[in-house]
N, C-alpha and C positions, 0 to 999 in steps of 0.2 A: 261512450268513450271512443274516441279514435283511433284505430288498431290499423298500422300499416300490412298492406296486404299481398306487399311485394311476390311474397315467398308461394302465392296461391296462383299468380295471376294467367297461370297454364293451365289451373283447374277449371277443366269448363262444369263441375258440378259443385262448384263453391255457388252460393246463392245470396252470397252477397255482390257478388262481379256481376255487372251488363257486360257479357261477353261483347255485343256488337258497339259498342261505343267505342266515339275516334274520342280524337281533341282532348281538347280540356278535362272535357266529362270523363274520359278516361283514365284522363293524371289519376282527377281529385275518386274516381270511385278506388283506383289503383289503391291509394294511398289511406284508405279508411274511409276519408271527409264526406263523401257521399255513399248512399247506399244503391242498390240496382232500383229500387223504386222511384227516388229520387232522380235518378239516369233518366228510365222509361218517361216520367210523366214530364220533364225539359222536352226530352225530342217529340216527344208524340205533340206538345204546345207549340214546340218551334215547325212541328208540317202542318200543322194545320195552319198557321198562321203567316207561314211563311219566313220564318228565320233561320237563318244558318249561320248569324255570326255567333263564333264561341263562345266568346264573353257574353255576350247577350245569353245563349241559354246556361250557362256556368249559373249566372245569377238565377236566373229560373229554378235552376235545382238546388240552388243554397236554400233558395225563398219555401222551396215547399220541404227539405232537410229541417228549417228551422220550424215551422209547423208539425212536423213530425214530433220534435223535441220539445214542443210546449210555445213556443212564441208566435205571435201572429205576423209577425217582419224580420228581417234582416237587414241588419249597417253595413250597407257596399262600402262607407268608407274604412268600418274598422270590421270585415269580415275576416281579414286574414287573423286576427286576434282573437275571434271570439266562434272560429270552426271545431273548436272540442277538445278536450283533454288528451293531453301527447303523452308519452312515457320521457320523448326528448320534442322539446318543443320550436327545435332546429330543423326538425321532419317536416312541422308545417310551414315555417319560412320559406323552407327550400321551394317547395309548389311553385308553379307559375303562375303567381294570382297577375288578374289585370291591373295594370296604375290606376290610380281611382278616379281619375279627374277624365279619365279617356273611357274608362267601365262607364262611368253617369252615366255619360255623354252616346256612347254606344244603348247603352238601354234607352235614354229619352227618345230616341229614333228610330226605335224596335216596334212593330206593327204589334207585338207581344204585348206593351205595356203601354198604361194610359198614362199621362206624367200630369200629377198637381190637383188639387179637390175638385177642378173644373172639365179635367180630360174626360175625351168620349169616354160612352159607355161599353159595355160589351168588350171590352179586353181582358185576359184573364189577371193579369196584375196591373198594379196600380204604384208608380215610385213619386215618393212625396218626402223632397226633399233627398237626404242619402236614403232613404227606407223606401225599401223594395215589400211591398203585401201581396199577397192573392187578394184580388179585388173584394173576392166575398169577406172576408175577413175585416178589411179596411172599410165597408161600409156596414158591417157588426159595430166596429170600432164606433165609427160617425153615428150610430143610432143608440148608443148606449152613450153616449156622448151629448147628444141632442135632448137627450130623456133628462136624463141629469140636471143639465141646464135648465130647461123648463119648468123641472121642478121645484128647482132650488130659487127662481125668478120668482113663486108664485105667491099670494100672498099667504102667512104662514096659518095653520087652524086655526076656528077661534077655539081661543082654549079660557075657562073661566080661572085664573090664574090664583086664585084665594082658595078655590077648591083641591087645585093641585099641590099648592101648597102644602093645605092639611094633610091631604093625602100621602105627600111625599114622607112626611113628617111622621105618620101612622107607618106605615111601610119600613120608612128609613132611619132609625129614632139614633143611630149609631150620629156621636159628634164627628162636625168634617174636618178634615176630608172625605168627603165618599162620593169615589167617580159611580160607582153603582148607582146610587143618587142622581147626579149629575147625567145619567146613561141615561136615564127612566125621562126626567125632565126635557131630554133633548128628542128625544125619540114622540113624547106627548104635543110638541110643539113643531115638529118638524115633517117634512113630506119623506125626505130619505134620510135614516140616521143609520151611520155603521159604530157597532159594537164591535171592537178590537182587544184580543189579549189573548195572552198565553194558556196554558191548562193550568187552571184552578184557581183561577182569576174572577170566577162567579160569574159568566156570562150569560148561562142558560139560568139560574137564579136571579139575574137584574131582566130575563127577560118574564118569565113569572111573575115578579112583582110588576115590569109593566103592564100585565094586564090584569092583574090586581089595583093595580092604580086608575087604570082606564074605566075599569067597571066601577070607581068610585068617583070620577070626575064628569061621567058624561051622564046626560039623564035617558037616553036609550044607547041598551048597550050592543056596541060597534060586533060587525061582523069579520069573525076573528078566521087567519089562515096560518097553520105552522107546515113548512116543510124544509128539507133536507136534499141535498142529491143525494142519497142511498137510502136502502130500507132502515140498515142500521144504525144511521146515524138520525134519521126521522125515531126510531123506537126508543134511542137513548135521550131524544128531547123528549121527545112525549112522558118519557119514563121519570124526566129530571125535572118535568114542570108540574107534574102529578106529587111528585113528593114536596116540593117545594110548596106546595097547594095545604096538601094535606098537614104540613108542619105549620103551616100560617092557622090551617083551622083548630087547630090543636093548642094554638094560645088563643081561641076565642075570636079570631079576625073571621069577618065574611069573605069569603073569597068566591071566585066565578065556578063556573065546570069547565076544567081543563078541555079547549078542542083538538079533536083527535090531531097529530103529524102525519105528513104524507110525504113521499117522495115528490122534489118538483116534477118530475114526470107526469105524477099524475095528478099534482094540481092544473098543468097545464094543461091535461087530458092528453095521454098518448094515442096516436091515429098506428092501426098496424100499417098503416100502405106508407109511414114517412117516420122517416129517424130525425129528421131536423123539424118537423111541423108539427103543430098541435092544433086540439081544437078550439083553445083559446088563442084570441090572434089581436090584431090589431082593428078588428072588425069586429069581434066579439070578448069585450073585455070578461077578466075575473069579476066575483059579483062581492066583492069583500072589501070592507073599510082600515085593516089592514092587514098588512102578509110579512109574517118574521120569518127569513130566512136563516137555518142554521150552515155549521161548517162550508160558511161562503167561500173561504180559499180553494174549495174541491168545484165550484161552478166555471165552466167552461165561458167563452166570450160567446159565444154559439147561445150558448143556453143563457145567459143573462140577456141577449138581446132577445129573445123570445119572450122571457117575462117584463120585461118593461112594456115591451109591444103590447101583451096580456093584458098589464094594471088600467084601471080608468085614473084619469088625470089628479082626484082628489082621493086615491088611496095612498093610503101612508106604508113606506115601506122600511122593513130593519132588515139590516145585513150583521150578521151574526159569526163571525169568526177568529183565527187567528192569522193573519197575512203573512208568519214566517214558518207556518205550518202545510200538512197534507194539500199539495200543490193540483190543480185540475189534472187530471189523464187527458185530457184535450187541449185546445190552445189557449192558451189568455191567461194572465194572473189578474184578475179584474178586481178583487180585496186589495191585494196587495198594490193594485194601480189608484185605487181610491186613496186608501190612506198615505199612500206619498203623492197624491195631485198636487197642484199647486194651490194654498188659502186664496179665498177667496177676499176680497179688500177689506182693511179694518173698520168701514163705515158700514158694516153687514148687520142688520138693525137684528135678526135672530139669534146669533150671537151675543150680542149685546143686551138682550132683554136675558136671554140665560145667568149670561156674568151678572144680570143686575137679580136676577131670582135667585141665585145661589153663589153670592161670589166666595164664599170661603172653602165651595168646594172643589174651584177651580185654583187646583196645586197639583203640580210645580204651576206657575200662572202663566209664564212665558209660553212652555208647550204646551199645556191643554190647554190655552184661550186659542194655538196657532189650528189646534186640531181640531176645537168645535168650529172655525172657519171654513174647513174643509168636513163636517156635518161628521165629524167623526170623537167619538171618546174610548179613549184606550184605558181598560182597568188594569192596573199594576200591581195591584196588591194578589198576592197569592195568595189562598188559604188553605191550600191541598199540601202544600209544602214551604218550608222558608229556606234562614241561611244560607249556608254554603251554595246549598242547590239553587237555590232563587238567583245567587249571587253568579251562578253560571252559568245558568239559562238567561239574564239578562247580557251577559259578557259576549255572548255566542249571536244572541241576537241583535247586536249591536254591531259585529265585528270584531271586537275586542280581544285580538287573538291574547296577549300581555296580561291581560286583567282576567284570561280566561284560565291562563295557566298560573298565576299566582294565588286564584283561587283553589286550585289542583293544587299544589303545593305547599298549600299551608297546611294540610294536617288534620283538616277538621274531620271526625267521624260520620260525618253526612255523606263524603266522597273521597273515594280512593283512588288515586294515581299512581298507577305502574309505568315508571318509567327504566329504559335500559341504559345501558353502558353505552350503546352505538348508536348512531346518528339514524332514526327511524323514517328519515327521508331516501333513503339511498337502499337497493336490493339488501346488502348487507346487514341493515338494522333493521328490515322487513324478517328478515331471517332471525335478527334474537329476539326479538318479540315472539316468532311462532313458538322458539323453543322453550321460552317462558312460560308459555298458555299450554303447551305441549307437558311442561313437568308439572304445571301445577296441576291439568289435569291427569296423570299419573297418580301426582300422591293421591288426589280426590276418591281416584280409582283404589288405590292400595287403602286408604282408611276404609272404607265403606266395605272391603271382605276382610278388612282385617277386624271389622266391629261386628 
């Protein structure tokens, strides 16, 4: 959040102020918008490189601000918009941002930055278009980008399609719709498939039966890799495709031996002498025919282009998340940049053989035929919870601020809405809400010694 910082700016042991910063850099740290880090690493780029116009390093320290906060770019044209959360958002207008059309044009000319996919190398950023990157960044981007394409150009598995069939059918005997079904099939046919949905949508359960499925379709069985970015979140698939295992062998289904999860860390093989390198690289691929990634939204842009670097050309790969959930600690939404890419053309022959292998599981058909185009199936159905709740977690992740509160408001015993007398946009109604949770927690208090 952006906190103006007027009232410190004498304090030379506040540590968010670059005491020696002029210009610009000084408005915007004055004012919250940048921090002293963000300050330091503008100026110390603009002497090495030779810059001194403002606006020029202004943008510099937006661009590495916005890396800070998770994004790997910043919109020089709509930066004044999108610099952070004001308490009055008249604070940030006021700044002296650059006119936009003179900022470009000041940066395309900047020894600082390379301008367009073709500029030299060796600059620390790179503007394409309004978007300002750190150069490293923007060529993560381009190779996570390239990889993609390649893959999705290539011709698809052979897959013996009367076997997966059966299989699917043994596995998935529920009548369709069933995108779980439809997740399984597109992932068996495909080089990169993403699994998208919310909690309790059966993600980690459609990926169990994919490899349940796999071990019944292929006649040697494929070399399997499960990891996660955390320990925890690796122990909780491991833990969910074991049971998942074990319930299928318990109605009599052959199932495989669950293999172990790992942190991508250490599928990548972590080097202690490097935090960005591994010892699997693009020179020494992973030795595995495929790798399910889980809680993909938590994978940095850093760290996906490390592993695509890793796969050899013919391993299949699944992306396993929710894209409106646990966001990377690093820079890049890269789930959340897949599942809203743009489809791929509607003459896409993988697509097409799917819709033609399961068309009645493809519902609603508009959107999931647009989203296996972009190699992606979202499970919708919840089974951890319904109702009301389901009916608000799709409103929220939708945007739907109107259909998020009508749902609050009706009553249902699934979910309670406390709402006050006073407009809880404004200090004042922030205040009777406190006083609200303040007395309830009182009485709380008072039953509990009075029982």
């Amino acid at each position: 959040m952006t906190v103006l910082l007027e009232k410190h700016h004498n304090d030379l042991h506040d540590v968010r102020l670059a005491i020696r910063a002029r210009g610009l850099l000084a408005d915007f740290n004055t004012a919250g918008v940048l921090n002293a880090a963000d300050v330091h690493v503008a100026t110390t780029l603009g002497r090495l490189c030779g810059e001194a116009n403002d606006d020029v390093l202004l943008a510099a320290a937006l661009t590495v601000r916005a890396v800070r906060e998770g994004s790997v770019c910043v919109d020089l044209s709509g930066a004044h918009r999108g610099a952070g959360d004001v308490d009055d958002p008249a604070d940030l207008a006021a700044l002296p941002w650059p006119e936009p059309t003179a900022w470009l044009a000041a940066c395309a000319g900047s020894p600082l930055i390379a301008v367009g996919i073709h500029g030299p190398a060796g600059r620390p950023l790179r503007l394409i278009d309004d978007l300002l990157y750190l150069d490293r960044y923007w060529h993560e981007e381009q190779l996570v980008q390239a990889e993609l394409d390649a893959r999705t150009s290539r011709t698809p598995p052979d897959v013996d399609t009367e076997r997966l069939r059966a299989a699917l059918d043994r596995f998935f005997p529920d009548p369709p719709p069933d995108l779980q079904r439809l997740a399984v099939a597109a992932c068996v046919t495909g080089w990169v498939t993403v699994i998208a949905g919310g909690p309790g949508t059966g993600k980690t359960t459609t990926v169990a039966r994919l490899l349940a499925v796999l071990s019944t379709t292929l006649d040697t069985p494929p070399r399997l890799a499960l990891a996660a970015p955390t320990g925890k979140a690796a122990a909780r698939m491991q833990e969910a495709v074991s049971e998942e295992f074990a319930r299928l062998a318990g109605e009599g289904v052959e199932v495989p031996t669950a293999p172990l999860a790992s942190t991508l860390h250490r599928l990548l093989g972590w080097r202690p002498d490097s935090h960005s390198r591994f010892r699997f690289n693009r020179h020494n691929h992973l030795p595995y025919d495929l790798v399910v990634i889980d809680e993909t939204s938590m994978v940095s842009l850093t760290l996906m282009s490390r592993l695509f670097e890793a796969l050899r050309p013919d391993t299949q790969l699944v992306l396993v998340g929710d894209p409106d959930q646990l966001a990377s600690v690093e820079a890049g939404a890269v789930l959340g940049d897949l599942v809203r890419r743009r489809s791929r053309p509607a003459v896409d022959d993988r697509s097409d053989r799917l819709i033609d292998l399961l068309p009645a599981d493809v519902q609603p058909a508009d959107e999931v035929e647009s989203e296996l185009r972009k190699d992606v199936v979202r499970l919708r159905t919840v089974h951890r919870y319904g109702g009301a709740i389901a009916e608000l977690a799709e409103a929220i992740r939708r945007g739907r601020a109107d259909d998020a509160v009508e749902v609050l408001r009706r009553g249902s015993p699934e979910v309670e809405f406390v709402e006050t007398d006073l407009d809880t946009r404004r200090p004042a109604g922030v205040e009777g809400l406190r006083a609200d949770v303040v007395d309830s927690g009182r009485a709380l208090i008072e039953a509990a010694l009075a029982g």
